[in-house]
PDB file of N, CA, C and O in Angstrom:
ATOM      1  N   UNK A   1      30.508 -17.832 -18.642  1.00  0.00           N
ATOM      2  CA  UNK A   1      31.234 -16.959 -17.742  1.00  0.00           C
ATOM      3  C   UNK A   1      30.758 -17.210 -16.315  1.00  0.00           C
ATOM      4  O   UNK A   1      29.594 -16.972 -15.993  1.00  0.00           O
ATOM      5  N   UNK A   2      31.705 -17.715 -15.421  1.00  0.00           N
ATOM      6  CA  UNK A   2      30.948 -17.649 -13.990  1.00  0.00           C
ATOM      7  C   UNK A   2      30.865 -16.006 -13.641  1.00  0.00           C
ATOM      8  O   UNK A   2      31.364 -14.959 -14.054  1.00  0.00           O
ATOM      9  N   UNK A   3      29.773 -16.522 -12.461  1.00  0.00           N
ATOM     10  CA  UNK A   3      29.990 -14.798 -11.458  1.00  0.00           C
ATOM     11  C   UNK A   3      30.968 -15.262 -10.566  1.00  0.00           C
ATOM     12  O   UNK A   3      31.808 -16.162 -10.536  1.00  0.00           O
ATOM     13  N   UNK A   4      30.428 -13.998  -9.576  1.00  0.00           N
ATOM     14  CA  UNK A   4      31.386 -14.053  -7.926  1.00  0.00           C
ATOM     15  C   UNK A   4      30.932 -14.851  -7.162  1.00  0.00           C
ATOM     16  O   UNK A   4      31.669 -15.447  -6.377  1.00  0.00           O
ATOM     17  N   UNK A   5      29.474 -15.075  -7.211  1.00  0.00           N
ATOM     18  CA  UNK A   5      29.003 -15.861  -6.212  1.00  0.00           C
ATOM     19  C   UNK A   5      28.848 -17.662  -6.664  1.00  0.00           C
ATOM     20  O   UNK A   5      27.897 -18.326  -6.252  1.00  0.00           O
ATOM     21  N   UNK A   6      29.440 -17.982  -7.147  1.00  0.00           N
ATOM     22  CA  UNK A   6      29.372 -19.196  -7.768  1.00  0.00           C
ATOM     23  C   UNK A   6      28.377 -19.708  -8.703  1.00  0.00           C
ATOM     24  O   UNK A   6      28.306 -20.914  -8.938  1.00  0.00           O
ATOM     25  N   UNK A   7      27.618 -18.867  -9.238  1.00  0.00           N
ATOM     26  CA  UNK A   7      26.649 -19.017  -9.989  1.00  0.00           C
ATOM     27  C   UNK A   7      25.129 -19.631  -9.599  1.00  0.00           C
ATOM     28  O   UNK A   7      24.242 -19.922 -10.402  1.00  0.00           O
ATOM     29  N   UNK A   8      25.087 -19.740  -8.188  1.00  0.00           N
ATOM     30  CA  UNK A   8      24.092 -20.302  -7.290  1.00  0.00           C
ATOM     31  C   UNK A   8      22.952 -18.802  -7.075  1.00  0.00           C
ATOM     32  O   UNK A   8      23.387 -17.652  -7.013  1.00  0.00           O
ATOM     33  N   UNK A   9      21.899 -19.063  -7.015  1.00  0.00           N
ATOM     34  CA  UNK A   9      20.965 -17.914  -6.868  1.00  0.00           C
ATOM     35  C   UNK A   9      20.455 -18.323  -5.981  1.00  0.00           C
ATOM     36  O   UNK A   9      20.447 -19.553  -6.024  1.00  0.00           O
ATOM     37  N   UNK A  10      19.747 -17.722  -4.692  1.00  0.00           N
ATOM     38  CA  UNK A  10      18.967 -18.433  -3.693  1.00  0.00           C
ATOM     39  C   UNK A  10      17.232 -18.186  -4.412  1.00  0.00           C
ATOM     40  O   UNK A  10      16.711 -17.220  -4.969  1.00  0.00           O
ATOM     41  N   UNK A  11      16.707 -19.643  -4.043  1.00  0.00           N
ATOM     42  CA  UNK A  11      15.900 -20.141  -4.849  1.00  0.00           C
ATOM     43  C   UNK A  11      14.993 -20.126  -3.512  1.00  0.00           C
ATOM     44  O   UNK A  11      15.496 -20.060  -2.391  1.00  0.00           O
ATOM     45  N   UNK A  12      13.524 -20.196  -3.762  1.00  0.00           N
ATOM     46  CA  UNK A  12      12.423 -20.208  -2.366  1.00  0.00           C
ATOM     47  C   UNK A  12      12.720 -21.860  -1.754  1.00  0.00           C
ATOM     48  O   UNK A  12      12.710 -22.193  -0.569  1.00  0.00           O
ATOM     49  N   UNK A  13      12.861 -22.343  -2.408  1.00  0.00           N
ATOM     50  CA  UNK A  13      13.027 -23.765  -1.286  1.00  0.00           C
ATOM     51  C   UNK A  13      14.457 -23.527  -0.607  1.00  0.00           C
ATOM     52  O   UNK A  13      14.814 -24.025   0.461  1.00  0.00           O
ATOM     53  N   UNK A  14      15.237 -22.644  -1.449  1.00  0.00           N
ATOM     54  CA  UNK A  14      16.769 -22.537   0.117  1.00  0.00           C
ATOM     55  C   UNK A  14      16.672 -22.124   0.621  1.00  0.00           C
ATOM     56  O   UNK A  14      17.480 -22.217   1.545  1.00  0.00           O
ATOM     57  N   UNK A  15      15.210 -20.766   0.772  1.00  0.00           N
ATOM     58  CA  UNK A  15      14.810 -20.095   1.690  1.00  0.00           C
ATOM     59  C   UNK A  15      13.935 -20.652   3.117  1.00  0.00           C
ATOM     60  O   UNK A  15      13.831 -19.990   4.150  1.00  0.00           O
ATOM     61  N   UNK A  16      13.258 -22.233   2.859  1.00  0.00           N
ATOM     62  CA  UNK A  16      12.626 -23.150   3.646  1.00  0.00           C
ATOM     63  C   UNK A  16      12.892 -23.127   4.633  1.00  0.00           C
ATOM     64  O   UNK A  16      14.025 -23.594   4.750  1.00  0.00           O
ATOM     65  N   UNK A  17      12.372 -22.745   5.792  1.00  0.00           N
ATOM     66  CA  UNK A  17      12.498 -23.548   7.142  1.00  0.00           C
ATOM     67  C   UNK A  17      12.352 -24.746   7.370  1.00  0.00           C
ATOM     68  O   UNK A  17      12.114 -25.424   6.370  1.00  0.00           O
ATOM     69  N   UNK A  18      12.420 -25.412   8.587  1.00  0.00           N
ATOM     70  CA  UNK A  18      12.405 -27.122   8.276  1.00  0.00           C
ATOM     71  C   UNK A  18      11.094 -27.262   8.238  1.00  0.00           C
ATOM     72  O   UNK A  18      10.715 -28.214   7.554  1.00  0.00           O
ATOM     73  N   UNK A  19      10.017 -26.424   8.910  1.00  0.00           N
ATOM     74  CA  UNK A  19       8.689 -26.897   8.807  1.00  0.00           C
ATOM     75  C   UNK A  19       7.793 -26.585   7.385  1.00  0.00           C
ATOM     76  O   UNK A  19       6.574 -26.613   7.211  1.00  0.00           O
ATOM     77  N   UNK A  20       8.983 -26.256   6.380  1.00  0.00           N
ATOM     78  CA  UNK A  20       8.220 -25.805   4.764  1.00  0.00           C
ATOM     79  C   UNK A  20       7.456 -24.277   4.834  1.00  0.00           C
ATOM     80  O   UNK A  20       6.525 -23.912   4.117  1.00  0.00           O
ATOM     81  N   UNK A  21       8.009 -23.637   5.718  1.00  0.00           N
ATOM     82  CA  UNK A  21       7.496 -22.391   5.402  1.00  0.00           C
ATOM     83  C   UNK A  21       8.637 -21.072   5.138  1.00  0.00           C
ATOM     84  O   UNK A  21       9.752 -20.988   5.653  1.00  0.00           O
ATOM     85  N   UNK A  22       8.192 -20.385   4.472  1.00  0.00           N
ATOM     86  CA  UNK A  22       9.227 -19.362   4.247  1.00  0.00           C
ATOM     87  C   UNK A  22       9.778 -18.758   5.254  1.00  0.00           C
ATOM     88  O   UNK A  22       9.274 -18.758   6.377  1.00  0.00           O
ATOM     89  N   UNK A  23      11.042 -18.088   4.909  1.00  0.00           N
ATOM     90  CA  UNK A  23      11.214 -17.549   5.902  1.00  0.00           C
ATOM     91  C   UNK A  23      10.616 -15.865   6.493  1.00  0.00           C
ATOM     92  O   UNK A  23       9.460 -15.534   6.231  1.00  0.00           O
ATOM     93  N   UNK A  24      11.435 -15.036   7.189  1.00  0.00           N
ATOM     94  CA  UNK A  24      10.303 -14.163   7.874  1.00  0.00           C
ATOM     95  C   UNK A  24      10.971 -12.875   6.462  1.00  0.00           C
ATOM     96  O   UNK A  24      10.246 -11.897   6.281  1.00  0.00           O
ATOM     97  N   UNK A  25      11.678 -12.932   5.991  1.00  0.00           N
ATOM     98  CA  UNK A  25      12.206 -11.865   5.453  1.00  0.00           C
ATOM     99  C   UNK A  25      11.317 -12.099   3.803  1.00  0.00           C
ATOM    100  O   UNK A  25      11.491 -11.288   2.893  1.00  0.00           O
ATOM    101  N   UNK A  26      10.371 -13.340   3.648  1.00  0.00           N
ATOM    102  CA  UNK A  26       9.293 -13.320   3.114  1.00  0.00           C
ATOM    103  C   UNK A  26       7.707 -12.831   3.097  1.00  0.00           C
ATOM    104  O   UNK A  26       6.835 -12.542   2.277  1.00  0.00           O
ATOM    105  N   UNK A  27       7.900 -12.926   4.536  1.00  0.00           N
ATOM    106  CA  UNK A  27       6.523 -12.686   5.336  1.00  0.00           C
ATOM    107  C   UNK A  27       6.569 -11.170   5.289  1.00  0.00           C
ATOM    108  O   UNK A  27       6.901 -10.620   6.339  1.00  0.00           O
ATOM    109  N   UNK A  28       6.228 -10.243   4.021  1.00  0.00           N
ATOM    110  CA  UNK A  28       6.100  -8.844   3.754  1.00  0.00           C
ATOM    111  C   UNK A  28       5.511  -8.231   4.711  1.00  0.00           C
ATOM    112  O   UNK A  28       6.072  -7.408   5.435  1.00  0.00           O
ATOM    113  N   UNK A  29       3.595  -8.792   4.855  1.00  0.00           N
ATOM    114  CA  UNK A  29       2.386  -8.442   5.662  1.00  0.00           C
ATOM    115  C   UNK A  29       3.340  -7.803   6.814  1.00  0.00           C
ATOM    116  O   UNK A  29       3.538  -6.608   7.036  1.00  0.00           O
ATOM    117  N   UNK A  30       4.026  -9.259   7.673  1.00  0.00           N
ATOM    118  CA  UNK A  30       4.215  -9.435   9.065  1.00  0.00           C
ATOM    119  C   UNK A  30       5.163  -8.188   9.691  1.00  0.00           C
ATOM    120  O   UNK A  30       5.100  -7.583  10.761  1.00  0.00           O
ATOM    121  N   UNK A  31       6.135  -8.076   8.450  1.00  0.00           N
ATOM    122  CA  UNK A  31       7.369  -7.141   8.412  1.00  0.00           C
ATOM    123  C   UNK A  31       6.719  -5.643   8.728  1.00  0.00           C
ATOM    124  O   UNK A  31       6.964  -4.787   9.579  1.00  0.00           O
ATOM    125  N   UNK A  32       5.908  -5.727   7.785  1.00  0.00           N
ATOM    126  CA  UNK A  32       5.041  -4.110   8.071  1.00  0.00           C
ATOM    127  C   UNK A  32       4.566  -3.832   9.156  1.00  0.00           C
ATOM    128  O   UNK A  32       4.993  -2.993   9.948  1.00  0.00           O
ATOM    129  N   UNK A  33       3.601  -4.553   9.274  1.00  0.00           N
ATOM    130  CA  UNK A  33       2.661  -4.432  10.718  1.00  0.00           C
ATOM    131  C   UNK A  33       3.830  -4.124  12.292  1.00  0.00           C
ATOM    132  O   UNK A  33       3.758  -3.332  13.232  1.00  0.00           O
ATOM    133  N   UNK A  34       5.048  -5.452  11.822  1.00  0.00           N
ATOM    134  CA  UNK A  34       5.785  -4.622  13.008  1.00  0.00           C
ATOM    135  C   UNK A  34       6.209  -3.566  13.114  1.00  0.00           C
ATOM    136  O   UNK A  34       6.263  -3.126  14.262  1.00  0.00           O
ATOM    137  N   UNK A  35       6.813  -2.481  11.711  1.00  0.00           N
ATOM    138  CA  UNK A  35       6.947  -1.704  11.575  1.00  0.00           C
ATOM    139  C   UNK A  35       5.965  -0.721  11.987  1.00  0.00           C
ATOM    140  O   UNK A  35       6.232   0.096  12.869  1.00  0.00           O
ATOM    141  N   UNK A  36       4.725  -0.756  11.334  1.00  0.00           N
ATOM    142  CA  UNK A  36       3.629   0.470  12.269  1.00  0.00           C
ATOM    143  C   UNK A  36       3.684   0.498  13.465  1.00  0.00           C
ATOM    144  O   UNK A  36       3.608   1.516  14.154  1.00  0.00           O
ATOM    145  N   UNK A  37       3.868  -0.969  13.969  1.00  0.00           N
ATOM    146  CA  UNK A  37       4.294  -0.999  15.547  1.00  0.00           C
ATOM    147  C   UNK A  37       4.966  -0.400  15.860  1.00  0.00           C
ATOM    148  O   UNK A  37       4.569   0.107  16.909  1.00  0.00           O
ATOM    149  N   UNK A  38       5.904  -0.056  15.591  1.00  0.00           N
ATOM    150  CA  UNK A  38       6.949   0.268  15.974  1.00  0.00           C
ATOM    151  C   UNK A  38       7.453   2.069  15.967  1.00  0.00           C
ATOM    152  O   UNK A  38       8.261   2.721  16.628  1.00  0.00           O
ATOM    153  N   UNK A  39       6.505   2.384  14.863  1.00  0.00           N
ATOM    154  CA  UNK A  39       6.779   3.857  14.912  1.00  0.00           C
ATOM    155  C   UNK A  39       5.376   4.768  15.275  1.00  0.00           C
ATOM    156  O   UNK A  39       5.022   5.945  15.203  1.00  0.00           O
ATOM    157  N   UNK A  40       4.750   3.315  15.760  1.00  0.00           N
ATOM    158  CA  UNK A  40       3.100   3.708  16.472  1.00  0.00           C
ATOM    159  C   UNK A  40       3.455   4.724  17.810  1.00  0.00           C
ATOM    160  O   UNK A  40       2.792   5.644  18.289  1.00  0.00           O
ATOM    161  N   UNK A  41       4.776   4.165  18.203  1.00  0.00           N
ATOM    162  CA  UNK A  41       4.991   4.447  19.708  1.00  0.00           C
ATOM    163  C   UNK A  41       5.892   6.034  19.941  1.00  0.00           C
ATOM    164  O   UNK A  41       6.252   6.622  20.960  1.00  0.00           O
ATOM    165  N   UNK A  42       6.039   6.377  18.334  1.00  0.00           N
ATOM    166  CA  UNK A  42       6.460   8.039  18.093  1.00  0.00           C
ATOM    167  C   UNK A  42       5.264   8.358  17.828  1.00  0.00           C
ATOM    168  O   UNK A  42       5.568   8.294  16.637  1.00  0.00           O
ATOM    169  N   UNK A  43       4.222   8.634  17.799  1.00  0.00           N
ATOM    170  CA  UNK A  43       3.090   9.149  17.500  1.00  0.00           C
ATOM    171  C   UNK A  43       2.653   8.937  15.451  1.00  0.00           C
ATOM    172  O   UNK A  43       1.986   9.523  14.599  1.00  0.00           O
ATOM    173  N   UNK A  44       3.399   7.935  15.540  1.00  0.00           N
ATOM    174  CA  UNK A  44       4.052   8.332  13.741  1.00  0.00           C
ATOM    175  C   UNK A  44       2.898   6.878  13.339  1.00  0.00           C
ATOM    176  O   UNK A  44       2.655   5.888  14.029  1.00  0.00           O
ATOM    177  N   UNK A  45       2.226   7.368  11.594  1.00  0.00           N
ATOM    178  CA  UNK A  45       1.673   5.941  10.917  1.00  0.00           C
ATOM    179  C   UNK A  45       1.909   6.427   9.430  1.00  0.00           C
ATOM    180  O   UNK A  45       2.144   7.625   9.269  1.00  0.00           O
ATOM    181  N   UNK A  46       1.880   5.900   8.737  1.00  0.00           N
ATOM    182  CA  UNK A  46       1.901   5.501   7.352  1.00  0.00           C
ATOM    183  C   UNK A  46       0.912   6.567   6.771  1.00  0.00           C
ATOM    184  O   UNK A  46      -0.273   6.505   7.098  1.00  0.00           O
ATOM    185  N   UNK A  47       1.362   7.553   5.909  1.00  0.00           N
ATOM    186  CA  UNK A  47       0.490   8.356   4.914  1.00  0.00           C
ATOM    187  C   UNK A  47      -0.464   8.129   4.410  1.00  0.00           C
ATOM    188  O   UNK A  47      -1.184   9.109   4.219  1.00  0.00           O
ATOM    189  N   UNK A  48      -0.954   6.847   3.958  1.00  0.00           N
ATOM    190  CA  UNK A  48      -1.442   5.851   2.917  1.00  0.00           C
ATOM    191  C   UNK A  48      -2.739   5.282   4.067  1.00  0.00           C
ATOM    192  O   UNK A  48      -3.921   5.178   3.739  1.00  0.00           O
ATOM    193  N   UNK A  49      -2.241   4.993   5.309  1.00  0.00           N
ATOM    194  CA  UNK A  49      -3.380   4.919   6.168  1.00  0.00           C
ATOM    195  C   UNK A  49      -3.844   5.792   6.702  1.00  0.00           C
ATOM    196  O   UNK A  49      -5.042   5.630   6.934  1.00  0.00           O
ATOM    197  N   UNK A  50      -3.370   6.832   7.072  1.00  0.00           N
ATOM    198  CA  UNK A  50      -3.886   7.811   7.757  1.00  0.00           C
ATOM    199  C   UNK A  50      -5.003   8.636   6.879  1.00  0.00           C
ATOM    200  O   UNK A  50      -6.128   8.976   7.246  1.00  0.00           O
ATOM    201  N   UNK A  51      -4.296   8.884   5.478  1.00  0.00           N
ATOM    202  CA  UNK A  51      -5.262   9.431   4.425  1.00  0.00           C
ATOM    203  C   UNK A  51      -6.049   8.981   3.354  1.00  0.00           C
ATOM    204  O   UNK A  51      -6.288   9.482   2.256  1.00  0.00           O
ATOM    205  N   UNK A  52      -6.594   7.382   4.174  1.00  0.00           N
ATOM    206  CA  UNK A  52      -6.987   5.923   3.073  1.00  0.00           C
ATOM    207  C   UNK A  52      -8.363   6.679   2.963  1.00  0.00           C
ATOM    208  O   UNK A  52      -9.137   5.891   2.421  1.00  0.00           O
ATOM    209  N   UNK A  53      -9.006   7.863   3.240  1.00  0.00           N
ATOM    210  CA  UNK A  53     -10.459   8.018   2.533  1.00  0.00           C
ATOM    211  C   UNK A  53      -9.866   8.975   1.790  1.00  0.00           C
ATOM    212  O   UNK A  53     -10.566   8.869   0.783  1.00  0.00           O
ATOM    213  N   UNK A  54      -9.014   9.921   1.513  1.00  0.00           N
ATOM    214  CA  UNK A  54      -8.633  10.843   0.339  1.00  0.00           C
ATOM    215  C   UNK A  54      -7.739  10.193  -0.479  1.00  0.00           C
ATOM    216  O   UNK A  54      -7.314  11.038  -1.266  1.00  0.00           O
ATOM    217  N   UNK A  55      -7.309   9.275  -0.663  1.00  0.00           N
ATOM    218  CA  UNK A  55      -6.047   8.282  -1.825  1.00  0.00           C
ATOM    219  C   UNK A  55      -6.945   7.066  -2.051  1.00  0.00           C
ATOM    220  O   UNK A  55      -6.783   5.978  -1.498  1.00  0.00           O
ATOM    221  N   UNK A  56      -7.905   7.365  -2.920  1.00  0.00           N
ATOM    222  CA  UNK A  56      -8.524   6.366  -3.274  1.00  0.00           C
ATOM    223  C   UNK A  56      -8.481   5.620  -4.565  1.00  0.00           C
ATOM    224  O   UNK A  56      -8.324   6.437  -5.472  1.00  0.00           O
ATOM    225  N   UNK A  57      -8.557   4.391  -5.017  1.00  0.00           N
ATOM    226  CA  UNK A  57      -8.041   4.061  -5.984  1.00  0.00           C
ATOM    227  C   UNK A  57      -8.763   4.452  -7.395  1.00  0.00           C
ATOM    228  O   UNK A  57      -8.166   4.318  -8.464  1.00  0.00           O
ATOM    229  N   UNK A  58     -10.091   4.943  -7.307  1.00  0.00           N
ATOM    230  CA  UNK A  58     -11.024   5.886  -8.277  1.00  0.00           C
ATOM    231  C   UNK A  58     -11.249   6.834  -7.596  1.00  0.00           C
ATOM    232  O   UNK A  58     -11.304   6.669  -6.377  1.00  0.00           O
ATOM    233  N   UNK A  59     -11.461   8.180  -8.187  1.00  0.00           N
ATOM    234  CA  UNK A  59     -12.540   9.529  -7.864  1.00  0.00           C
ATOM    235  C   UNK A  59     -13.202   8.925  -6.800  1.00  0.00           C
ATOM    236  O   UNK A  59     -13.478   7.727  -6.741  1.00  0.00           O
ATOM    237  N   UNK A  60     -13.519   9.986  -5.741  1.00  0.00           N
ATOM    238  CA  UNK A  60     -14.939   9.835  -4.924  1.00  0.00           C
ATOM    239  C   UNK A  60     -15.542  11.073  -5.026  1.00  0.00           C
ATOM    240  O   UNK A  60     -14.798  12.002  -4.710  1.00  0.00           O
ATOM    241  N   UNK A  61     -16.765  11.403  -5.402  1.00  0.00           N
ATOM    242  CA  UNK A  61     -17.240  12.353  -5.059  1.00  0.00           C
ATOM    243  C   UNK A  61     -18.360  12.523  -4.736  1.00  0.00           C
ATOM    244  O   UNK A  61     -19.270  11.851  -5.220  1.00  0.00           O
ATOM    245  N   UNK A  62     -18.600  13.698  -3.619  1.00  0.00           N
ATOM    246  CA  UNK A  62     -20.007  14.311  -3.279  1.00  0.00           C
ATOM    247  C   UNK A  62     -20.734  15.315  -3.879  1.00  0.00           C
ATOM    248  O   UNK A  62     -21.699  15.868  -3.353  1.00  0.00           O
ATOM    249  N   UNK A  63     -20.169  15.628  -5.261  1.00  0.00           N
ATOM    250  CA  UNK A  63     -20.800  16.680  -6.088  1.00  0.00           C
ATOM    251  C   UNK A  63     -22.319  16.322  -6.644  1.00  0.00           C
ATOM    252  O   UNK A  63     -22.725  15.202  -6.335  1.00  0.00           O
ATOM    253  N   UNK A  64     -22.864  16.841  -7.131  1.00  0.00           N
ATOM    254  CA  UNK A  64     -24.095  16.512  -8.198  1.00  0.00           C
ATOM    255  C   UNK A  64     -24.623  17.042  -9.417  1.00  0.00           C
ATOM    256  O   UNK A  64     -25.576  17.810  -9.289  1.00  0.00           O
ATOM    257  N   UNK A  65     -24.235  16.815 -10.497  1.00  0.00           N
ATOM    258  CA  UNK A  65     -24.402  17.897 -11.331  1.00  0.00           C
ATOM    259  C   UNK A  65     -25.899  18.335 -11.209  1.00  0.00           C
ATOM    260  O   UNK A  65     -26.831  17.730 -10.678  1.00  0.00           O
ATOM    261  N   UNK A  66     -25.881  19.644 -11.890  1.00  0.00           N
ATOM    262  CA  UNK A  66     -27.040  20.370 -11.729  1.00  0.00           C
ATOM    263  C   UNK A  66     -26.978  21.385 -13.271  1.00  0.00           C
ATOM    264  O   UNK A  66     -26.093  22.105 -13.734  1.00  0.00           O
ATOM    265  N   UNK A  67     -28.079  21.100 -13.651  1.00  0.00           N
ATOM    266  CA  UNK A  67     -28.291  22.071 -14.938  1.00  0.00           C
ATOM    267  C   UNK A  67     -28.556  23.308 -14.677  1.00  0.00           C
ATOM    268  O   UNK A  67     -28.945  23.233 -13.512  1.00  0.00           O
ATOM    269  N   UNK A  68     -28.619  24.595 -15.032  1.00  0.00           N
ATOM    270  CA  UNK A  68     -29.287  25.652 -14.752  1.00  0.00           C
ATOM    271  C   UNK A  68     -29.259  26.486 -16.052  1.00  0.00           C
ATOM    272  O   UNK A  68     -28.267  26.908 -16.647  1.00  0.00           O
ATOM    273  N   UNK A  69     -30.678  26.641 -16.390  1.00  0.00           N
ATOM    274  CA  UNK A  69     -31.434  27.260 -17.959  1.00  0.00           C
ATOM    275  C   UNK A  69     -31.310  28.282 -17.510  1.00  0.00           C
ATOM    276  O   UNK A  69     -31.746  28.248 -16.360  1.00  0.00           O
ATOM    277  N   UNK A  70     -30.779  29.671 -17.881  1.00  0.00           N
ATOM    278  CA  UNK A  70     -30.331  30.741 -18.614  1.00  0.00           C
ATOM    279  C   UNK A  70     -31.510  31.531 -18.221  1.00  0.00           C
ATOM    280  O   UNK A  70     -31.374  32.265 -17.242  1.00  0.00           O
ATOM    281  N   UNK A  71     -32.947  31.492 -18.987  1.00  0.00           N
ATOM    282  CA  UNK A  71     -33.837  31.504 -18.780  1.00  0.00           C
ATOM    283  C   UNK A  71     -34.861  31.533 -17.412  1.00  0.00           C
ATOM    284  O   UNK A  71     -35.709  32.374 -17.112  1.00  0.00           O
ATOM    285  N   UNK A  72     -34.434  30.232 -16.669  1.00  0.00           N
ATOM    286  CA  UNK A  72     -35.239  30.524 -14.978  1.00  0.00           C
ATOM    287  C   UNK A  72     -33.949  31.236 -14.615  1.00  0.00           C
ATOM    288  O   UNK A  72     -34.638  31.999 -13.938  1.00  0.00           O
ATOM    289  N   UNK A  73     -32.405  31.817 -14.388  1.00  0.00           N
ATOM    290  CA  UNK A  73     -31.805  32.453 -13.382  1.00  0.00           C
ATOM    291  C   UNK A  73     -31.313  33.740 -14.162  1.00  0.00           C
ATOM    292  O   UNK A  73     -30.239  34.223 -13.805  1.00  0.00           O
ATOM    293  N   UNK A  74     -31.980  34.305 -15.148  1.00  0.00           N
ATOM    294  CA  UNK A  74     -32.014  35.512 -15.249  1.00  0.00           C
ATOM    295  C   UNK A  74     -32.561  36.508 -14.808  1.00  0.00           C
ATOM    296  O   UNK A  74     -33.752  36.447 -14.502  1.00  0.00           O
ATOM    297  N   UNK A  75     -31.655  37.969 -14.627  1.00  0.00           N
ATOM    298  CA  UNK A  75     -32.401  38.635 -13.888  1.00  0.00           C
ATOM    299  C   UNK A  75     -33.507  39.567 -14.637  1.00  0.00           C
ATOM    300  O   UNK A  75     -33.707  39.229 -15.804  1.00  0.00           O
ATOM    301  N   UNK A  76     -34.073  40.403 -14.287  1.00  0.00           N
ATOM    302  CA  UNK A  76     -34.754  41.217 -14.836  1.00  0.00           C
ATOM    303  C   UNK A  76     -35.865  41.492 -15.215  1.00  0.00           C
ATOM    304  O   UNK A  76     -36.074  42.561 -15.787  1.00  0.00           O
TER     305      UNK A  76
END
């Protein structure tokens, strides 16, 4: 069965520039960064950076457990 588009898929080498590098709508990193740029200048950044010490990819914590015997914190 053909499709609509002639059955051609764009493949990373049709994506090539002449100097063998992808093109920019590859370049994810680059795409972003202009983007923070860009909404840097509304006072505005990314959730994910702003709150990169509370969204961490394990638990962090400053707790410590602590035992306490029945015995030394009774009153009386």
């Amino acid at each position: 069965m053909a499709s609509a588009t002639g059955g051609k898929r764009a493949t990373p080498k049709n994506d090539l520039k002449n100097n063998g590098v992808l093109s920019p709508k590859h370049n994810i990193d680059a795409a972003r960064e202009a983007y923070y740029d860009r909404i840097s200048k509304f006072d505005m950044a990314p959730l994910w950076k702003v709150m990169k010490s509370v969204v961490t990819k394990e638990p962090v914590t400053r707790c410590v457990p602590v035992i306490w015997h029945y015995e030394d914190v009774k009153s009386g």
